[in-house]
N, C-alpha and C positions, 0 to 999 in steps of 0.2 A: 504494500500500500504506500502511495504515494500523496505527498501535502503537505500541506500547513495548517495543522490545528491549531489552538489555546486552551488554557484553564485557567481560572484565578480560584484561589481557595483563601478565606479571609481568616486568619489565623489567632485574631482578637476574640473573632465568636466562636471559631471552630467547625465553620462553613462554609460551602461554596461561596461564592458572591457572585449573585444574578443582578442583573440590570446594569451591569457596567459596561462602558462607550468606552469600544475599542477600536481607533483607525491604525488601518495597513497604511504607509507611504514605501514606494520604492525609487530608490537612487539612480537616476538619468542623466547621463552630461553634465554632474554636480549639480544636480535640483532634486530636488523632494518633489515627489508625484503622488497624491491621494488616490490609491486605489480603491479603498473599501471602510466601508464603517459598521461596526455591529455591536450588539448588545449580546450579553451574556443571559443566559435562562437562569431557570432557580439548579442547575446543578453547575452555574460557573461557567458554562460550555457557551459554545455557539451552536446551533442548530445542525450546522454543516461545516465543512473545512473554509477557512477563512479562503484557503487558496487549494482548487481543486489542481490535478496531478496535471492537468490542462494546461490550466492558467500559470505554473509556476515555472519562471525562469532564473537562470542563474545569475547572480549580484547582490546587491546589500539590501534589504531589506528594515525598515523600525515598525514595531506595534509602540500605539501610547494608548495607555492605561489612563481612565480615566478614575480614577480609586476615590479622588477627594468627595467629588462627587457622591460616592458610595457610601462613603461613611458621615457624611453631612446628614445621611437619609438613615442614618441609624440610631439618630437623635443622641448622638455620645457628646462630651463636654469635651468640643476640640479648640485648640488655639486658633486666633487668626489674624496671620494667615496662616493656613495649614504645613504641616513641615514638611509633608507631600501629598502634593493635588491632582498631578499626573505623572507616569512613569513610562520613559520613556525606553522601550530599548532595541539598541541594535543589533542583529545580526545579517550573515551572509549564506545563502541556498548556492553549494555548490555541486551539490547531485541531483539530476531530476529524478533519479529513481529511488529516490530516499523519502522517507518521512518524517520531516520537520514537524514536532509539538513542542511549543514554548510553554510553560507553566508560570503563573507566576502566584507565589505567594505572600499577602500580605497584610498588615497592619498600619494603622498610624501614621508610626514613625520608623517602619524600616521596611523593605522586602528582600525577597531571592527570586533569584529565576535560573532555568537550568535548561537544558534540554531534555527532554522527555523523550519518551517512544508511544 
């Protein structure tokens, strides 16, 4: 299987996190290109692969996280401005035959992200 998935799992409450705005940009002759925007369900996921085995070509790719967002909606007593509101990160697709899952975990004031399978 081939793609680009995600997960976010929100590690404050010990759940996924649905409802979060995630856009795809992909790097072109030094410009950032919006490819896609999606919301996450109640298990953290997208619906479908951000990038089907089609669509995905080899180069630098960022997802940003919209997390602030997410935790504004959770009515917790946060600072403001937030100490992070979106997360932004980069990585590179250098096998089309591969499958790319970015995970990201996180909280407040810190996350991870890894590669996944």
């Amino acid at each position: 299987m081939s793609g680009l998935t995600t997960h976010i799992l929100d590690l404050t409450h010990g759940q996924p996190a649905g409802n979060v705005t995630i856009e795809l940009y992909y790097l072109s002759n030094k410009e950032w290109y919006l490819i896609k925007t999606a919301i996450t369900n109640s298990d953290g996921r997208l619906g479908r692969p951000f990038l089907s085995a089609e669509e995905m070509k080899m180069g630098t790719y960022e997802l940003n996280f919209h997390i602030g967002d997410y935790f504004r909606s959770k009515n917790m007593p946060l600072p403001d401005p937030l100490f992070l509101d979106q997360v932004p990160v980069r990585f590179g697709i250098s096998n089309l035959n591969s499958h790319y899952h970015v995970p990201l975990l996180i909280s407040p004031y810190g996350y991870q992200i890894y590669r996944g399978s």
